[in-house]
C-alpha positions as CSV (number, residue, x, y, z in Angstrom):
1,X,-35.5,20.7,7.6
2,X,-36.3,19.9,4.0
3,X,-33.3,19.9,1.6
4,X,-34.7,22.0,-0.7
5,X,-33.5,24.9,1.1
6,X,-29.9,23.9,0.3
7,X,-31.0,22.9,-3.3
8,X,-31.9,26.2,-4.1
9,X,-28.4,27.7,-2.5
10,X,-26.1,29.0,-5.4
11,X,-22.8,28.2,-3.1
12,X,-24.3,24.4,-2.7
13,X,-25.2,24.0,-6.5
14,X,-21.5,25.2,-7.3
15,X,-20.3,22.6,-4.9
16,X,-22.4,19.7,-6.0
17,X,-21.9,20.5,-9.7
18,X,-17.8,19.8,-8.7
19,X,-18.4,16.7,-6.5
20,X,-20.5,15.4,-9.8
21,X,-17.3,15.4,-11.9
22,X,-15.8,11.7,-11.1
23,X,-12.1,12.8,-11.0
24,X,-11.6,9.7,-9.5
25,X,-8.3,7.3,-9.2
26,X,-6.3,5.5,-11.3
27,X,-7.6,6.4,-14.5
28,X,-8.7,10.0,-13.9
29,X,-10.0,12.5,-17.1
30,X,-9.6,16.0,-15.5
31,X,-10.8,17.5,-18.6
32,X,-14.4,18.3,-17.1
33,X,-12.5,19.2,-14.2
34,X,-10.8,21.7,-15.7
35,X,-14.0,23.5,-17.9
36,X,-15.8,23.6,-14.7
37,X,-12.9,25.8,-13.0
38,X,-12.2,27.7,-16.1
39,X,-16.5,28.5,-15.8
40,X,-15.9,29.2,-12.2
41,X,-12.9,32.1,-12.8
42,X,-15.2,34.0,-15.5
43,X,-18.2,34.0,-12.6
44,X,-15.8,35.9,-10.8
45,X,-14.4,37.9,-13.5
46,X,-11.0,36.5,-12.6
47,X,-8.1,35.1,-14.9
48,X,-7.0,31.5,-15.1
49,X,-4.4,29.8,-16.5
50,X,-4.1,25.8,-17.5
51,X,-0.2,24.0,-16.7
52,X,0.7,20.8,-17.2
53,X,4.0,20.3,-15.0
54,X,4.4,16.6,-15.4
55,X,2.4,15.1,-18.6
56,X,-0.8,16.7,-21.0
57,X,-2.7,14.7,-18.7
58,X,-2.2,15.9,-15.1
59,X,-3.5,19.7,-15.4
60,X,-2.6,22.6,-13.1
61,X,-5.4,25.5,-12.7
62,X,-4.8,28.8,-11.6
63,X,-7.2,31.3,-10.9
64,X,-5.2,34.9,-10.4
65,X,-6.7,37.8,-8.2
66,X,-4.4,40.6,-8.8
67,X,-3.2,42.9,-5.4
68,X,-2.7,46.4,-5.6
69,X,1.0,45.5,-5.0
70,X,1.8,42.5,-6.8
71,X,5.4,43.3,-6.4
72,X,4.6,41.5,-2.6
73,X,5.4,37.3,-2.3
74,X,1.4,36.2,-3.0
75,X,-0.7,33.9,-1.2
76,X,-1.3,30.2,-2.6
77,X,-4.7,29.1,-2.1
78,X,-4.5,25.3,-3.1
79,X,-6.4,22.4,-3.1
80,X,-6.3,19.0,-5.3
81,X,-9.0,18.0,-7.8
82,X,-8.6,14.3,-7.7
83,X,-10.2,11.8,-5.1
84,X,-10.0,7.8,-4.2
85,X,-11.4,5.1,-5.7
86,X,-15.2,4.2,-4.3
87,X,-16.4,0.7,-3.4
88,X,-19.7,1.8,-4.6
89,X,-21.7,-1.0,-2.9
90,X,-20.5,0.1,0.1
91,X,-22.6,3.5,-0.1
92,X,-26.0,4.3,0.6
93,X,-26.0,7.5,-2.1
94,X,-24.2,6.7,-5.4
95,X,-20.7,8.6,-4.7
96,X,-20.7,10.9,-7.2
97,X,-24.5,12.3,-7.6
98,X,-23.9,14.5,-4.7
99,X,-27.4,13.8,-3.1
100,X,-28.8,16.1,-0.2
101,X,-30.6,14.1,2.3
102,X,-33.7,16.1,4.6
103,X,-30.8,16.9,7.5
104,X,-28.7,18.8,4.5
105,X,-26.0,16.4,4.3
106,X,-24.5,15.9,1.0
107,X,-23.0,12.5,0.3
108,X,-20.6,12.2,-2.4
109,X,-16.7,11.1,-2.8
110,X,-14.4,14.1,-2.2
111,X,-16.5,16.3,0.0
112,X,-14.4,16.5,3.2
113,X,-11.5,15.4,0.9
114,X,-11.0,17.9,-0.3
115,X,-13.4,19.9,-3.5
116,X,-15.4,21.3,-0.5
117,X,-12.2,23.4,0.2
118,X,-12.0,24.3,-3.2
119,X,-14.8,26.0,-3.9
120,X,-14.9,27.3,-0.5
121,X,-12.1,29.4,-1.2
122,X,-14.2,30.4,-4.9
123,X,-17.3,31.4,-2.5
124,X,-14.7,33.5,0.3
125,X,-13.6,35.4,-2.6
126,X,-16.9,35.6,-4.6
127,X,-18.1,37.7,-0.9
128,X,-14.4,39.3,-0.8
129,X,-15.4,41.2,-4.4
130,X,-18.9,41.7,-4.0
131,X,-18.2,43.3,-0.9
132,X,-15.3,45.9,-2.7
133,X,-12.3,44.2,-1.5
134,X,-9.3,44.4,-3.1
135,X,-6.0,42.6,-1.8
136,X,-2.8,43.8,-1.2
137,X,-1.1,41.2,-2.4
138,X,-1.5,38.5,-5.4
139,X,-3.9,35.7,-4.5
140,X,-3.5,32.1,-6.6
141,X,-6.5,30.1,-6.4
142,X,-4.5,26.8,-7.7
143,X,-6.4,23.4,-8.4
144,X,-3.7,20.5,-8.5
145,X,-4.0,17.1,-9.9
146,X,-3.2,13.6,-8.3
147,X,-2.1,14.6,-4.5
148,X,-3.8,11.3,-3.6
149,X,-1.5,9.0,-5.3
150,X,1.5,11.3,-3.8
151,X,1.2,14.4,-5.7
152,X,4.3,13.4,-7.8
153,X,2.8,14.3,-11.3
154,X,1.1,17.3,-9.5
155,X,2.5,19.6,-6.7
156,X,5.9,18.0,-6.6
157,X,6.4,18.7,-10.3
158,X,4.5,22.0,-10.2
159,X,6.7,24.2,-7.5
160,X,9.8,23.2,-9.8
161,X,8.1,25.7,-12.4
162,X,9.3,28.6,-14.1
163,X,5.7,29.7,-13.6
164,X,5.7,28.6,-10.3
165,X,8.6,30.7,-9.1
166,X,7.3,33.9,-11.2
167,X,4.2,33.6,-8.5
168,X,6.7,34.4,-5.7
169,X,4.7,32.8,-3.2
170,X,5.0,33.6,0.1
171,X,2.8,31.8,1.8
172,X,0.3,28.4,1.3
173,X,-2.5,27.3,2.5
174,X,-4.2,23.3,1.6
175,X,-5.8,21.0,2.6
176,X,-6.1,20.2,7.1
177,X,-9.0,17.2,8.3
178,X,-12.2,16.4,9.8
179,X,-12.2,17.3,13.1
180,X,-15.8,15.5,15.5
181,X,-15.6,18.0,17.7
182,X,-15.5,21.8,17.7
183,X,-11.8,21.9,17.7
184,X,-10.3,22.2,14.0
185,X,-7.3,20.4,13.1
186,X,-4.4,22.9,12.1
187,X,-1.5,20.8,10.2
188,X,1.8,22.9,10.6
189,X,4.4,20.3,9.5
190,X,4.0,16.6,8.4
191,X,6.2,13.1,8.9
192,X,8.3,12.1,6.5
193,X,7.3,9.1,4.5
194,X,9.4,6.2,4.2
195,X,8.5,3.2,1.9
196,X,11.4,0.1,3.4
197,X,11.1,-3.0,1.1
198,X,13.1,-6.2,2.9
199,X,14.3,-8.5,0.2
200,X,15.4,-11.4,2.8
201,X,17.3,-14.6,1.1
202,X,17.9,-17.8,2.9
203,X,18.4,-21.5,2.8
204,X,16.6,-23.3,0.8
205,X,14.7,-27.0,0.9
206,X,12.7,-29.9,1.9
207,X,9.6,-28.4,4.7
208,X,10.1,-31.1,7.0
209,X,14.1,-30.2,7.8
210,X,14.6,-27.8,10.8
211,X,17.2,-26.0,8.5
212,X,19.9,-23.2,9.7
213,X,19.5,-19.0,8.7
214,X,16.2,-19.9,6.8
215,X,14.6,-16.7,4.7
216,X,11.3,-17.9,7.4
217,X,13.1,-17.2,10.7
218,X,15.1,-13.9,9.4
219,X,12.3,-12.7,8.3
220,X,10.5,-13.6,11.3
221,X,13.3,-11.6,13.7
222,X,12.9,-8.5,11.6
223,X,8.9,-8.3,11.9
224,X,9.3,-8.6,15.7
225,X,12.0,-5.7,16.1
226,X,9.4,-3.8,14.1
227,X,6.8,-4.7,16.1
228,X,8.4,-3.8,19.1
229,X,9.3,-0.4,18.3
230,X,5.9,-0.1,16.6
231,X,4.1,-1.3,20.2
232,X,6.8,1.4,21.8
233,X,5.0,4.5,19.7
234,X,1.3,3.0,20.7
235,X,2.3,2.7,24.3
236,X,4.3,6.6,23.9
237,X,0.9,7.5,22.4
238,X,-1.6,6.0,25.1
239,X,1.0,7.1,27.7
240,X,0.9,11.1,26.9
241,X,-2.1,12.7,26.3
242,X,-0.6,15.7,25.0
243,X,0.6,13.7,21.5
244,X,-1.4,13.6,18.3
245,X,-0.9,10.9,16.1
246,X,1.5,12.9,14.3
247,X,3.9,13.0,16.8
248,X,4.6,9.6,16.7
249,X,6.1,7.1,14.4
250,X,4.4,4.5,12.7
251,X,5.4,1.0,11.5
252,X,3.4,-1.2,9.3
253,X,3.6,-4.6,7.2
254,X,2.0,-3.8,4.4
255,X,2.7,-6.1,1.6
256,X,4.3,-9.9,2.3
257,X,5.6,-12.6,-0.9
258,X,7.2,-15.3,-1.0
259,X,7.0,-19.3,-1.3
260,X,5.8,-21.7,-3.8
261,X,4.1,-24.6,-1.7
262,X,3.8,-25.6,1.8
263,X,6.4,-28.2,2.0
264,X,9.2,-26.6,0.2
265,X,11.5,-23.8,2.3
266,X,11.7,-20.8,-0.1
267,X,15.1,-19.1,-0.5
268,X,13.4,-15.9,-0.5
269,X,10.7,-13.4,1.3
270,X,10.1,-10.0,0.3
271,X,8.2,-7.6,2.6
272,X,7.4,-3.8,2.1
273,X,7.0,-1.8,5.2
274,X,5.1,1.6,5.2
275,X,6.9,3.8,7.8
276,X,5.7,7.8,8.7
277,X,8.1,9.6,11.0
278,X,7.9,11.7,13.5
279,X,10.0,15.1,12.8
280,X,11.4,14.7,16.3
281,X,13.1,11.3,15.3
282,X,17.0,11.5,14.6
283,X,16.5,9.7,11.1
284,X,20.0,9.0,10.3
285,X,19.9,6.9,13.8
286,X,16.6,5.2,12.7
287,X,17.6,4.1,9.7
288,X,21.1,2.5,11.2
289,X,18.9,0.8,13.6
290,X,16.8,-0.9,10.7
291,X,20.4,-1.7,9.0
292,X,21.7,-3.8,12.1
293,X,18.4,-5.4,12.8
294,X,19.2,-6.8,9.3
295,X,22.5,-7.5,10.5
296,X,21.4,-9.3,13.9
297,X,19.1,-11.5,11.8
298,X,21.7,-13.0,10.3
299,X,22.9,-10.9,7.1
300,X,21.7,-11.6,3.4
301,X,18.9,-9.4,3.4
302,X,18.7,-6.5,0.6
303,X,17.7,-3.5,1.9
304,X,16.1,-0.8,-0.7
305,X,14.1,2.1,0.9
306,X,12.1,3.1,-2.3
307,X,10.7,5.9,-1.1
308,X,12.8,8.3,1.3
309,X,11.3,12.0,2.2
310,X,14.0,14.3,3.3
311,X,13.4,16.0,6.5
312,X,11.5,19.7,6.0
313,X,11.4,21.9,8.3
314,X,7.8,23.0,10.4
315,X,6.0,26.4,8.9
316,X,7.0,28.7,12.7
317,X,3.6,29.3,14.3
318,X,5.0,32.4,16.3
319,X,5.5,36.2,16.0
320,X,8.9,35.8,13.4
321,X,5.8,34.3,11.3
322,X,3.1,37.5,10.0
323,X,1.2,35.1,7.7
324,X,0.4,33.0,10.6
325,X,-0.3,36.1,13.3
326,X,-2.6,36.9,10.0
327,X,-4.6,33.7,10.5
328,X,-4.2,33.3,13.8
329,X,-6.0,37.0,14.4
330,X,-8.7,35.8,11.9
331,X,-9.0,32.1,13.8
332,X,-9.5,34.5,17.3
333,X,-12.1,37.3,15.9
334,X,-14.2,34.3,14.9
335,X,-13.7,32.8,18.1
336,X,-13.0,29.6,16.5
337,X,-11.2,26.6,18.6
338,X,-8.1,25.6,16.9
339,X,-5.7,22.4,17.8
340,X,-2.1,22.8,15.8
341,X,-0.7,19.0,14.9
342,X,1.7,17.6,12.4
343,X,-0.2,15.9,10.0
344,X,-0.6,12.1,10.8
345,X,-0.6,11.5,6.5
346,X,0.8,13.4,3.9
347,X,-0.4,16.6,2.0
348,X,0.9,18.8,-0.8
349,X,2.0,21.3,1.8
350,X,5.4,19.3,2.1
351,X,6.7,20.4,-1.6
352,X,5.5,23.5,-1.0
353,X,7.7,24.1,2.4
354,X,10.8,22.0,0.8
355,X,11.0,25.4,-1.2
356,X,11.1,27.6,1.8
357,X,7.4,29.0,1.5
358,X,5.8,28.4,5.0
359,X,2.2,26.5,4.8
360,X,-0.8,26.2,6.5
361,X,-3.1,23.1,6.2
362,X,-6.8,24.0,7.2
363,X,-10.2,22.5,6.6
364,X,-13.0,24.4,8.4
365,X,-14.8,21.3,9.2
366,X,-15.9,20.2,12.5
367,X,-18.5,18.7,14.4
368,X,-18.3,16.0,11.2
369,X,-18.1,12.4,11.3
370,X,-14.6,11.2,9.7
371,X,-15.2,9.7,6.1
372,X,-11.9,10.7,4.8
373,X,-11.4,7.9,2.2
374,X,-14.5,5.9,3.7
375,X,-17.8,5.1,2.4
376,X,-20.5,7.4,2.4
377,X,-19.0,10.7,2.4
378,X,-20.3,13.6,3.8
379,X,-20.2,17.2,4.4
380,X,-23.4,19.1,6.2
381,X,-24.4,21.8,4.1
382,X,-24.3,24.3,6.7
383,X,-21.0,23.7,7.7
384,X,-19.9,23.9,3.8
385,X,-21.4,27.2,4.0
386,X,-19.8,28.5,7.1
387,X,-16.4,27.5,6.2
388,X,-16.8,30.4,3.3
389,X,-17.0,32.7,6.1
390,X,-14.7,31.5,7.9
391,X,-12.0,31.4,4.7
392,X,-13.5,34.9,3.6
393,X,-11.8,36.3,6.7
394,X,-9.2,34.4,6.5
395,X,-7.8,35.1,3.2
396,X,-8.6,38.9,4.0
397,X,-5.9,38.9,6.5
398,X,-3.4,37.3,4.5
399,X,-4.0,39.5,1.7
400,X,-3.5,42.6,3.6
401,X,-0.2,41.1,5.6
């Protein structure tokens, strides 16, 4: 099939044009960003409004479709604008020239995560007018900034709002994954992120001396009773085939210091831990397990858990929920194959819940290799465009709940 048939779509251009704009990490200029989004609410004849939560820098876009009843909690339709960094002679298509290849895939940074959601949801309403539509309730169309590095000058800062809480939302729906098979991923809650830095002192001196509580062997004792209970959650996870990744917690050593040469005992080691856990995990228990491991290993070791996510509670996927008997009668009419997990990562959906909304993560992308944060990127035109259909009935529902 020759790509020009997807050159010449106006959904595709839209989308390329975004994937072109390098809103990429750690020094990101959303200001192109942000024209291209203010140009994309006029095509639809739709207001939009520019906040900056956190800092000038880290912009907020809203694009506002006003329901017959406004006085009804609104729908969120959010997505983030920014993306990770390349390693751009890793790729076979420069990351950010959106290039079509002769089988219609397009190959730039940010197409599965996540712009293609984006302007899918632009392209679902852009169908929803043309056709006469008009919701019930509000619709926010809301473009947030820096969700890859946490979402801490973005989301996190945005839902604390004055503005934020005058859009009375009552429901969300972001970002879910890439699912390679014909089965999409439905994220319904997420594990809590934990960041556990291990600041473990000890005797100090001459290499060659077999010396007592050493930093070395302390630390050594507290990477092995992580290990364990890491290699307890792969074997829980080979062991039940009914568990996602997300159910499950995971343990990782991700950054290790210490030492100045080889034959000189240091009298300190410091290593950081990444830690995601599962919502069924009793977390005051976990973390007084990690507190007498330190103990056991023979005591001077200064525990600081930098980053601590409190536990939020799971968006209901039952009848008390009418937002989600709203997607879920969408998900059936298009006879569409749906798996609900708990997200294996983290998303902006979490700030969202903490504030009681419930929130949906969904990406109508399947059949797709996974190149979430991987080279070469890439998002099959077709399944671009069907994803609009599939949101245009979507967001219908929820708009008339």
């Amino acid at each position: 099939m020759s790509s020009e048939k997807w050159e010449n779509n106006e959904e595709i251009k839209i989308f390329r044009e975004y994937l072109r704009i390098p809103t990429v990490h750690p020094d990101v200029d959303y200001t192109a960003c942000v024209e291209f989004l203010k140009r994309q609410a006029s095509s639809l004849n739709l207001p939009v409004e520019v906040v900056y939560p956190a800092v000038q820098t880290k912009p907020v876009v809203i694009i506002k479709w006003e329901g017959s009843q406004p006085e009804l909690s609104s729908i969120v339709l959010n997505s983030h604008t920014d993306v990770v960094p390349v390693f751009r002679e890793k790729w076979t298509h420069e990351p950010f020239s959106a290039d079509i290849d002769e089988e219609g895939r397009i190959f730039a940074r940010g197409t599965q995560d996540m712009k293609s959601v984006g302007t899918q949801y632009l392209g679902a309403i852009r169908l929803l007018k043309a056709s006469g539509f008009k919701p019930k309730r509000n619709l926010y169309v809301t473009f947030v900034p820096d969700e890859e590095t946490g979402g801490h000058l973005g989301m996190a800062e945005f839902v604390k709002t004055d503005y934020y809480k005058k859009m009375n939302a009552g429901f969300s729906l972001d970002e879910g994954a890439t699912s390679e098979s014909d089965v999409h991923h439905l994220f319904y809650a997420e594990r809590l992120r934990w960041g556990l830095k291990l600041k473990v002192s000890g005797t100090s001196g001459h290499g060659s001396l077999l010396l007592p509580n050493t930093a070395g062997v302390k630390l050594n004792y507290l990477v092995n009773k992580l290990t364990e209970f890491r290699t307890s959650q792969v074997e829980n996870l080979a062991r039940d085939s009914s568990l996602s990744k997300g159910d499950v917690t995971t343990v990782n050593l991700t950054q290790l210091s210490g030492g100045v040469q080889s034959n000189v005992v240091p009298p300190l080691f410091e290593a950081v831990f990444d830690i995601r856990i599962a919502i069924t995990v009793n977390v005051v228990a976990f973390e007084k397990q990690i507190r007498d491991w330190c103990e056991e290993a023979g005591g001077g070791i200064e525990i600081d858990f930098f980053q601590k996510e409190p536990y939020i509670g799971p968006t209901k996927l039952d009848n008390s929920n009418p937002y989600w008997l709203a997607v879920k009668a969408a998900i059936d009419e298009l006879g569409l194959k749906v798996h609900p997990i708990v997200c294996p990562g983290a998303t902006d959906s979490r700030f969202i819940r903490e504030k009681g909304t419930p929130a949906i993560g969904f990406s109508p992308i399947i059949n797709t290799t996974m190149r979430i944060h991987d080279h070469d990127e890439f998002l099959q035109a077709d399944v671009y465009l069907n994803g609009i259909d599939v949101y245009k009935k979507i967001i219908r529902n929820l708009a008339e709940v």
